[in-house]
N, C-alpha and C positions, 0 to 999 in steps of 0.2 A: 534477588536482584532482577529487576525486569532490562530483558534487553530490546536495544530499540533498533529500528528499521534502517537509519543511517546516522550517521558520526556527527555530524551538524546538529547542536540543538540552540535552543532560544528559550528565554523565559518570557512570560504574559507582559514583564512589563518593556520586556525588550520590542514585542510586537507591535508597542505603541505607537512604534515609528516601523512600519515595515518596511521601506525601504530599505532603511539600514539592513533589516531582515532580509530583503531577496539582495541584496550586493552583495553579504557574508554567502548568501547559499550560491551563487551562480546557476548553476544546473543541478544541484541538487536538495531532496527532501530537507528539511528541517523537521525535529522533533519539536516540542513543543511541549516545555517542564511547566508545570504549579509543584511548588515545595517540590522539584526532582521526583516525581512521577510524571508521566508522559501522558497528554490527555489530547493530544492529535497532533495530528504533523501537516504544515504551509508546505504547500509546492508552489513552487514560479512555476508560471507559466513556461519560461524558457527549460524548463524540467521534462517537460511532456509534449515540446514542437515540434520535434521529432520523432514521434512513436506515432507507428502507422497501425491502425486498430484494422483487425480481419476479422470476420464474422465465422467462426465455427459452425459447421452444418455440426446436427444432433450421434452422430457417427464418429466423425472427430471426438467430440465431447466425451464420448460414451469408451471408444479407446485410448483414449486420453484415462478416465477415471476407473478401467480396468486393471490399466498399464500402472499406473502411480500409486491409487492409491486402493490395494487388495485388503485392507484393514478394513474398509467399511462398504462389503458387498454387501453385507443385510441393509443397510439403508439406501442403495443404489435398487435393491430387488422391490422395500418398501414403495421407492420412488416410482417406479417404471408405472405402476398403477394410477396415478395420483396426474 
C-alpha cells in the first residue's frame, strides 16, 4: 500500500473542474489517484502563501546532511568532489 503526502485526494476526472478541487483542499495538498495509485499532487496556491523560502549557505546544508542523514556519507564523500 503506498502512502501518500496528505489526507485530501481527488481523482483525474474530478480535476476537470478544479475549482471544486481547490474549495475541497483550502490550504492543503491534494493527492491526485488514476485507478487509486497516486501520480502527483495540486497544491492551491493559497497552500504555499505563506511559506517564506531562506536560502541555505553550503555549511548549513552540509550540517544539515551530517546531522540527519549518517546513512549515506559514502555518497555525500562521492559528492564533495563533483
Amino acid at each position: 500500500m503506498e502512502s501518500l503526502l496528505t489526507k485530501l485526494t481527488a481523482s483525474l476526472t474530478e480535476l476537470r473542474e478544479p475549482n471544486k478541487v481547490i474549495a475541497k483542499a483550502g490550504k492543503q495538498p491534494v493527492a491526485i489517484l488514476n485507478r487509486n495509485e497516486a501520480i502527483g499532487y495540486f497544491v492551491p496556491k493559497s497552500a504555499v502563501e505563506d511559506i517564506e523560502i531562506i536560502a541555505a549557505n553550503n555549511d548549513e546544508v552540509e550540517t544539515f546532511l551530517v546531522k540527519k542523514l549518517p546513512k549515506i556519507d559514502h555518497v555525500l564523500d562521492y559528492l564533495k568532489d563533483k
